[in-house]
Backbone as ProteinMPNN parsed JSONL, in Angstrom:
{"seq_chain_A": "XXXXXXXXXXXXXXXXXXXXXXXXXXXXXXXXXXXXXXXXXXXXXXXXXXXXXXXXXXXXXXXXXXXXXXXXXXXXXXXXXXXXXXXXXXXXXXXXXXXXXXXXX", "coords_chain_A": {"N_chain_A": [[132.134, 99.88, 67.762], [131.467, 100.858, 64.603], [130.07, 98.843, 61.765], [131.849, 99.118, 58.963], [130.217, 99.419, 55.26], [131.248, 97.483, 52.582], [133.399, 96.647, 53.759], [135.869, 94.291, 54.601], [137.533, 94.744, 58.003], [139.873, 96.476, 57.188], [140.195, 95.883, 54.539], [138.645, 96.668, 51.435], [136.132, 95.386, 49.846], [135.118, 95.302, 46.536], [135.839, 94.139, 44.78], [136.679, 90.871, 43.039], [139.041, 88.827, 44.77], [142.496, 87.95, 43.653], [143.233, 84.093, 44.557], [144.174, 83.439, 47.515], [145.229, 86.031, 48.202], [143.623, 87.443, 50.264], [144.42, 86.257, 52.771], [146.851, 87.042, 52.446], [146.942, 89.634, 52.942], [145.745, 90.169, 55.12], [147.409, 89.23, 56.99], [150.072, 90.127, 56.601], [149.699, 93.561, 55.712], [147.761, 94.247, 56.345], [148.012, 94.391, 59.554], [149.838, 96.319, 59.77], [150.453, 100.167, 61.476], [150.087, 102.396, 60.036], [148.429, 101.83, 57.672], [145.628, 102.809, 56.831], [143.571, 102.252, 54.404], [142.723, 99.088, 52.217], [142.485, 99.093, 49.05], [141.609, 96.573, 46.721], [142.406, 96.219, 43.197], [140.095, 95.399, 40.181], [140.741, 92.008, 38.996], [143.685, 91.388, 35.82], [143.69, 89.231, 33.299], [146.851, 88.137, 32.14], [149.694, 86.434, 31.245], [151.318, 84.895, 32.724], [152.902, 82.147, 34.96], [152.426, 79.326, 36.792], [151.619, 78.767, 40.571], [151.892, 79.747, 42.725], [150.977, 83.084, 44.908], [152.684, 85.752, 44.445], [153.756, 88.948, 45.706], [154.412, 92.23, 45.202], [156.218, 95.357, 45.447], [154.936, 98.16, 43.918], [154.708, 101.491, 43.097], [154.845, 104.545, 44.776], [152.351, 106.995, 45.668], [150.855, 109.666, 44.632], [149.011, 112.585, 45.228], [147.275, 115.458, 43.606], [149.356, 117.935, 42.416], [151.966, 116.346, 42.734], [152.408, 116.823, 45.723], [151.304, 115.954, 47.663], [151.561, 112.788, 49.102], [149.69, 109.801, 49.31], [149.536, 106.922, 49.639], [150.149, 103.875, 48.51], [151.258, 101.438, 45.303], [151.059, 98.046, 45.168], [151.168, 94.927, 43.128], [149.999, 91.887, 42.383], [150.858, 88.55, 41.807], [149.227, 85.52, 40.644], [149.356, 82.346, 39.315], [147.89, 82.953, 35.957], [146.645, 85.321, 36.378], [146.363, 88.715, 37.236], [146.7, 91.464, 39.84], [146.096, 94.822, 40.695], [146.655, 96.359, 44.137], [145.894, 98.997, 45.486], [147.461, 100.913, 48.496], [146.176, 102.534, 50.792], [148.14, 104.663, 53.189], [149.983, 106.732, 54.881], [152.608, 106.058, 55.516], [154.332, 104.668, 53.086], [156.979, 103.187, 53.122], [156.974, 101.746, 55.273], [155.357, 99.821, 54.249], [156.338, 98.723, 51.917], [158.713, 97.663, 53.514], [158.04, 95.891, 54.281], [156.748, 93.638, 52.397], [159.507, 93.624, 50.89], [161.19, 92.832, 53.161], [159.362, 89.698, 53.102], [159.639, 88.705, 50.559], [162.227, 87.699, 50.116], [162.767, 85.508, 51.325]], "CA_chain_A": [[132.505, 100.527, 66.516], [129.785, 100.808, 63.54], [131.0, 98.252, 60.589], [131.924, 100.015, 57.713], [129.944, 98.514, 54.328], [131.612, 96.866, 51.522], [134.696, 96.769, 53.82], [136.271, 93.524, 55.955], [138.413, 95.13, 58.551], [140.768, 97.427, 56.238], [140.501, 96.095, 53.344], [137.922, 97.008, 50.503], [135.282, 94.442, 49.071], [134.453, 95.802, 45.682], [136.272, 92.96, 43.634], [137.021, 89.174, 43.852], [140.547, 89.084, 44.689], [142.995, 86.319, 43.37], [143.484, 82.861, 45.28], [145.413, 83.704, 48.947], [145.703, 87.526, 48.355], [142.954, 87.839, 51.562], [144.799, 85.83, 53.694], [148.315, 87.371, 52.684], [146.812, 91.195, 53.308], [145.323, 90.55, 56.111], [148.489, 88.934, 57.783], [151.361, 91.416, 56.543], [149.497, 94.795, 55.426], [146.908, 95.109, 57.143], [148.43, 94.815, 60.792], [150.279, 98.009, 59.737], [149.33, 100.701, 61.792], [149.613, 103.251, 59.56], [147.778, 101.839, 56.854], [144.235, 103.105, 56.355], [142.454, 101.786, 53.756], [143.345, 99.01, 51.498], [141.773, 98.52, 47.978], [142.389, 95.613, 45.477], [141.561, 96.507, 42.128], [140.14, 94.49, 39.189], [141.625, 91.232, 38.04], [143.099, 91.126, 34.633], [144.778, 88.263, 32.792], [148.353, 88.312, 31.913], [150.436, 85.088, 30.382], [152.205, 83.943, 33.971], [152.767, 80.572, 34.878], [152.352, 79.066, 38.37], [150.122, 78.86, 41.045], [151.946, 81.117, 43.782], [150.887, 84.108, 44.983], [153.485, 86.548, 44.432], [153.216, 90.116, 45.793], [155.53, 93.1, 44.72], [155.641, 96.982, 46.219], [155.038, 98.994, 42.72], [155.467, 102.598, 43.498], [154.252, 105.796, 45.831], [151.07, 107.222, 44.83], [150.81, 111.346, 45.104], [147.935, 113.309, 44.619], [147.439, 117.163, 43.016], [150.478, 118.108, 41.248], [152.975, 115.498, 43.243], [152.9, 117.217, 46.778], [150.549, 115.196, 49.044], [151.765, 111.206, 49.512], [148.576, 109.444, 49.738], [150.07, 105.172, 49.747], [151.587, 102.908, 47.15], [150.708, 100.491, 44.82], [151.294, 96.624, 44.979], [151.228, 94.044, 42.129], [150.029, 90.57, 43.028], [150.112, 87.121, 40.758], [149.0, 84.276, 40.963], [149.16, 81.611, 37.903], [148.214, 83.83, 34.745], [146.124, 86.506, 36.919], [147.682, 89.855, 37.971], [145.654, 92.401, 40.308], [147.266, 95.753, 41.744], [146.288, 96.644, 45.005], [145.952, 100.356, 46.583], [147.466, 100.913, 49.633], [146.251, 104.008, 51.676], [148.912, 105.143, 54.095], [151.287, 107.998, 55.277], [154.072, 105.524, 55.623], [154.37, 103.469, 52.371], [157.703, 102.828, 53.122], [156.853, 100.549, 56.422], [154.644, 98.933, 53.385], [157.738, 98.215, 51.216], [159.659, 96.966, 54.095], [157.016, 94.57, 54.749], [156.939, 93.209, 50.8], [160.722, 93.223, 50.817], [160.921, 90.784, 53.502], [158.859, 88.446, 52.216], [160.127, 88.363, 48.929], [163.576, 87.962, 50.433], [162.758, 84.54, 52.247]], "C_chain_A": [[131.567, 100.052, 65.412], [130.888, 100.141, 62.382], [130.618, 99.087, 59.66], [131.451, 99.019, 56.23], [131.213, 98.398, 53.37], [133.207, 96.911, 52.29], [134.81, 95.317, 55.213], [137.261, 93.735, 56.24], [139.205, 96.171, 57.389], [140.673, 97.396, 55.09], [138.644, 95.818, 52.735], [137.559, 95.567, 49.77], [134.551, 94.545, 47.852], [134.702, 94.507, 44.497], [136.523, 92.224, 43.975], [138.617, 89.461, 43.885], [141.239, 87.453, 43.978], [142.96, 85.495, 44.59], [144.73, 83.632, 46.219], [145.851, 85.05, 48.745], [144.781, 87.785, 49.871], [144.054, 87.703, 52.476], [146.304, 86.49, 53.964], [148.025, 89.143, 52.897], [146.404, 91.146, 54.629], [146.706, 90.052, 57.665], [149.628, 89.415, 57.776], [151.057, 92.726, 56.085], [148.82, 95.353, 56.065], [147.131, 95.336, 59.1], [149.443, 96.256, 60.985], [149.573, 99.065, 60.111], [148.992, 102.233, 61.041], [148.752, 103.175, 58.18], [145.952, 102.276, 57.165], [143.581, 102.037, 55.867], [142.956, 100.732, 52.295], [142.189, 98.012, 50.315], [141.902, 98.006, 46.611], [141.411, 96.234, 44.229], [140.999, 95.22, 41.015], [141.209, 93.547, 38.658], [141.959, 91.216, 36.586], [144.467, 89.759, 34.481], [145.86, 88.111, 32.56], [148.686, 85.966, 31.613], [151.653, 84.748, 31.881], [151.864, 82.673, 34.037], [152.489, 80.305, 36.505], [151.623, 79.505, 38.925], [150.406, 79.254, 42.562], [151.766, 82.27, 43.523], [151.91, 84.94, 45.123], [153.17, 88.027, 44.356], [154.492, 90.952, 45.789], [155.374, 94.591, 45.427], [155.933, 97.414, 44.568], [155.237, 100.055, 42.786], [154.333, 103.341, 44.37], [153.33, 106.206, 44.859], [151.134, 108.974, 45.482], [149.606, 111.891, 44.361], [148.141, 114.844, 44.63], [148.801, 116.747, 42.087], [151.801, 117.517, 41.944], [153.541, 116.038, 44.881], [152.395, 116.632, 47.815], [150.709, 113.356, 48.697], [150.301, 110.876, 49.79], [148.465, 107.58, 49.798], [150.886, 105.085, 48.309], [150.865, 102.172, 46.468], [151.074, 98.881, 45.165], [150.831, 96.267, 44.154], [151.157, 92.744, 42.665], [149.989, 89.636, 41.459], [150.234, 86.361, 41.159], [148.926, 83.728, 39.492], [149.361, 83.077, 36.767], [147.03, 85.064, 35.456], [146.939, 87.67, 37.793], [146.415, 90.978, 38.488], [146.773, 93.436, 40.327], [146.218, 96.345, 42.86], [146.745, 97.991, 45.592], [145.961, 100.445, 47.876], [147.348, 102.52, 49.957], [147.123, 104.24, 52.748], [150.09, 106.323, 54.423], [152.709, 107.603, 55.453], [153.924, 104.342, 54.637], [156.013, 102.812, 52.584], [157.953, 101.445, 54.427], [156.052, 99.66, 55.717], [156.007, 97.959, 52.715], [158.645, 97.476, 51.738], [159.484, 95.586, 54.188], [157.478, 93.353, 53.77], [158.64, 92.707, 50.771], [161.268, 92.281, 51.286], [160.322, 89.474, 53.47], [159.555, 87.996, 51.671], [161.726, 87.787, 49.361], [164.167, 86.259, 51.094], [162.152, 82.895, 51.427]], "O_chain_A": [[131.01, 98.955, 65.411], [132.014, 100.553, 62.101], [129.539, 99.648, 59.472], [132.119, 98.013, 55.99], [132.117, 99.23, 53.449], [134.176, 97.167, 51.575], [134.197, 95.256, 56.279], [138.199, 93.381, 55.527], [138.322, 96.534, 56.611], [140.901, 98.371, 54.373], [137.75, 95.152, 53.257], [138.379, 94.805, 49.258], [133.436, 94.025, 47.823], [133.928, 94.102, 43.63], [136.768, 92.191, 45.181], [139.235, 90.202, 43.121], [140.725, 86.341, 43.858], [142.686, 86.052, 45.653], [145.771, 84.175, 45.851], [146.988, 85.273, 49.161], [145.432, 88.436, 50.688], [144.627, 88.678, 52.961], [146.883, 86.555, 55.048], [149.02, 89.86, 52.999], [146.705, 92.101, 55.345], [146.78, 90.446, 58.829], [150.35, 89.275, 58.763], [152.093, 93.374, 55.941], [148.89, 96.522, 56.446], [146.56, 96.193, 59.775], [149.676, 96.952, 61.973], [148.467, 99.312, 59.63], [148.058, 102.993, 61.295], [148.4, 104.207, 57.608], [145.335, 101.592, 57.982], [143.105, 101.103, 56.512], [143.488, 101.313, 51.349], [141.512, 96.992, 50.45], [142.193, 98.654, 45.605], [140.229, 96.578, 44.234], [141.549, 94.122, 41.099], [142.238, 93.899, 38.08], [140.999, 91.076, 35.829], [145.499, 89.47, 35.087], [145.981, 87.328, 33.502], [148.111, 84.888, 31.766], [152.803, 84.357, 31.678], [150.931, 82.099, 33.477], [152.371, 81.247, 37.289], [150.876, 80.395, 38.519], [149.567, 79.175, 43.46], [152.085, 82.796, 42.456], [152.221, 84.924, 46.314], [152.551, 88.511, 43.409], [155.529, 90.509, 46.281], [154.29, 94.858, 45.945], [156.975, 97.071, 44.01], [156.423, 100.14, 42.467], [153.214, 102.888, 44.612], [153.343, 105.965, 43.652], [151.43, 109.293, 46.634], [149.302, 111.689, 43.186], [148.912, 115.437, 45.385], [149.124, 115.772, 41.409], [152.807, 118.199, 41.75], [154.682, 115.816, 45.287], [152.955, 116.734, 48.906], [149.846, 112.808, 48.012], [149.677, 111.665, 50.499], [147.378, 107.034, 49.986], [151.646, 105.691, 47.555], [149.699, 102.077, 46.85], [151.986, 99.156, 45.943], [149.842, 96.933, 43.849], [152.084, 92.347, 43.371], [149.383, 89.886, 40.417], [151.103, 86.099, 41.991], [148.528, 84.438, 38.569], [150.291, 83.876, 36.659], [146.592, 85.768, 34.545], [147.796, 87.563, 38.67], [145.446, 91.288, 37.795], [147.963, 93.215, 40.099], [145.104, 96.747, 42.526], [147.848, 98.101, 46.127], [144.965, 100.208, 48.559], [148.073, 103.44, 49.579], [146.494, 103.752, 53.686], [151.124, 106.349, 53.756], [153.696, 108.334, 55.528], [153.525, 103.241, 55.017], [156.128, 101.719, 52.031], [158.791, 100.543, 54.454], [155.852, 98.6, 56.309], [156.428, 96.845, 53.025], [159.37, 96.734, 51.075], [160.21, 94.591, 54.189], [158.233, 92.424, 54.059], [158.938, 91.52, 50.64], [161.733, 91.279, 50.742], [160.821, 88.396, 53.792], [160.192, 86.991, 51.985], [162.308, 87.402, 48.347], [165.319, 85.869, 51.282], [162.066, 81.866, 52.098]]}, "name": "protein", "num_of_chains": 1, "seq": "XXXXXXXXXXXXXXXXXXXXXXXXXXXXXXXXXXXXXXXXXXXXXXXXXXXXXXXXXXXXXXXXXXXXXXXXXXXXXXXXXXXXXXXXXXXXXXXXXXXXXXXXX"}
């Protein structure tokens, strides 16, 4: 299989990600098999405290005029940095489940 540039395994290499977001996508999002393609966006600052990574499901993502599902968002922080991460998939809800149990534990 021909590697795909600016991409390791699923997920998208365009931006630095926060501290332990790699390691926590590549061990609960990206073994999903309906995810596609998944791409963190720009870090920006925010006024949080602490120095866990905390990841959230933010909502469904639809493209045109709200008829084609195309993934979800996620919300990560760490300390006072907050990314959101684009998930490509046809089943964001096996995303959400994912996130939920985490968060839950």
């Amino acid at each position: 299989m021909a590697t795909k540039k600016n991409r390791k395994g699923k997920i998208m290499i365009k931006h630095h990600r926060i501290k332990n977001l790699d390691n926590f996508l590549e061990r609960y999002v990206e073994p999903i098999e309906s995810v596609k393609l998944i791409t963190p966006g720009a870090i920006k600052v925010g006024k949080g405290t602490g120095e866990n990574l905390k990841v959230t499901y933010g909502r469904e993502m639809y493209q045109g005029s709200g008829q084609i599902l195309t993934g979800c968002k996620l919300n990560a922080t760490s300390g006072n940095s907050n990314q959101e991460i684009l998930v490509s998939t046809s089943k964001p809800e096996k995303v959400k489940e994912v996130i939920d149990k985490i968060n839950k534990t």
